[in-house]
C-alpha positions as CSV (number, residue, x, y, z in Angstrom):
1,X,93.1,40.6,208.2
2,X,92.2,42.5,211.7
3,X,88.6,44.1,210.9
4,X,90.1,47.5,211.4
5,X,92.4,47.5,208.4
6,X,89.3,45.8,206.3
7,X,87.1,49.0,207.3
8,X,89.7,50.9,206.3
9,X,90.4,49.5,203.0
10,X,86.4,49.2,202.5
11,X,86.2,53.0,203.2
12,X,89.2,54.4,201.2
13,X,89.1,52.1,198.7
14,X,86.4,50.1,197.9
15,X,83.8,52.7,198.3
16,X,85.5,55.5,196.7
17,X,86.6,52.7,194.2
18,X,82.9,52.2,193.4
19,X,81.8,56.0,193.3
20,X,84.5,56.8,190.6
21,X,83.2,53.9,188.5
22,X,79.7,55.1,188.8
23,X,80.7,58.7,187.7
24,X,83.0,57.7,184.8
25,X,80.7,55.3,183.8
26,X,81.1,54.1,180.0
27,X,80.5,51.2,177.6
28,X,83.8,49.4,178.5
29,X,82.5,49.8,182.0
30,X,79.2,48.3,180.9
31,X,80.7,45.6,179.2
32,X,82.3,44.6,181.9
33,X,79.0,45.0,183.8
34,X,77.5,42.2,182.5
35,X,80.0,39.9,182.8
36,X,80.2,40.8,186.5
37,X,76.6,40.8,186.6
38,X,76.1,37.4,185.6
39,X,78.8,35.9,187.3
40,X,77.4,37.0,190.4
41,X,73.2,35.9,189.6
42,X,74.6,32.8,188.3
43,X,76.6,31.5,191.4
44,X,80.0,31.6,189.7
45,X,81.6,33.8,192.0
46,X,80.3,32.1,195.6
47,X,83.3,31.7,197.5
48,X,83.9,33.3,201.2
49,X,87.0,35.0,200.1
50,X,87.2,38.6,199.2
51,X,89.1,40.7,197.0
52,X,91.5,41.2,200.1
53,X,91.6,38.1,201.5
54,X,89.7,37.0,204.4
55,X,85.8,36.3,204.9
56,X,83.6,38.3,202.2
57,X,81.3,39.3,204.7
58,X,79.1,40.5,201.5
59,X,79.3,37.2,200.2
60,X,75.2,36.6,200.8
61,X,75.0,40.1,199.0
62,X,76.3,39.2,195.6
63,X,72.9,38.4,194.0
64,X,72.1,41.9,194.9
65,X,75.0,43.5,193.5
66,X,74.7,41.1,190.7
67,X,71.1,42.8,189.6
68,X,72.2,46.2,190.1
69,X,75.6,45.8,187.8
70,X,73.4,43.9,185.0
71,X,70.8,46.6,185.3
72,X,73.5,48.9,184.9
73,X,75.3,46.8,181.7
74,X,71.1,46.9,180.4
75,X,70.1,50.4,180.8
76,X,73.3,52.1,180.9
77,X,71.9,53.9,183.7
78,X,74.9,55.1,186.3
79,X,72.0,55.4,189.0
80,X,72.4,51.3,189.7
81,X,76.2,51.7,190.2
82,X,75.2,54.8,192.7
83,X,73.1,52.1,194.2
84,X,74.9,49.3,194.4
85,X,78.0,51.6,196.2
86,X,74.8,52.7,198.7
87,X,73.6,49.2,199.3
88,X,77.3,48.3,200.1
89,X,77.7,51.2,202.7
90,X,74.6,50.1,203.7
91,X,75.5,46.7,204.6
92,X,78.6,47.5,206.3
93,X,76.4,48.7,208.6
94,X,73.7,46.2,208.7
95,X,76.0,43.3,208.5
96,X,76.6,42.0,212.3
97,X,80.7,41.2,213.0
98,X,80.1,38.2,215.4
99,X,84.4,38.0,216.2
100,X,85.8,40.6,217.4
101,X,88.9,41.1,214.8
102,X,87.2,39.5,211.9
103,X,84.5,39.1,209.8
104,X,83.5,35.8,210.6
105,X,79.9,34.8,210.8
């Protein structure tokens, strides 16, 4: 997938995606939270593929996210989903895109 239409699906969907989680926040959502939070400390989800296909260029990331979503599933705290959604749209930004078209390292 062309990194145009990945932007685009990472800015009107994932991100807004992430935001309505955090503000609807619940304890099926924190439920989830752990599971998702330990899959991603634990190494379990450590491929290079993303949700959309293609390179994951968050893929590094997860152990991050990871600690924020178990924080969340722990405290029951929206702020860590806040943050994780920030520390994503962070690191679209921080996150070099070596081919053009791609988001290959």
């Amino acid at each position: 997938m062309r990194m145009e239409a990945r932007g685009l699906l990472f800015w009107t969907v994932c991100i807004p995606l992430r935001v309505t989680l955090a503000s609807n926040a619940n304890d099926a959502l924190r439920a989830l939270a752990a599971v998702i939070g330990v899959r991603w400390l634990s190494g379990m989800e450590n491929g290079n593929e993303g949700v959309f296909g293609g390179v994951a260029w968050w893929a590094k990331q997860r152990p991050v996210h990871g600690a924020l979503w178990s924080a969340y599933a722990v405290s029951g705290d929206r702020k860590f989903l806040y943050l994780d959604t920030a520390y994503g749209a962070y690191n679209w930004f921080a996150t070099p895109k070596r081919v053009p078209g791609t988001f290959a390292e």
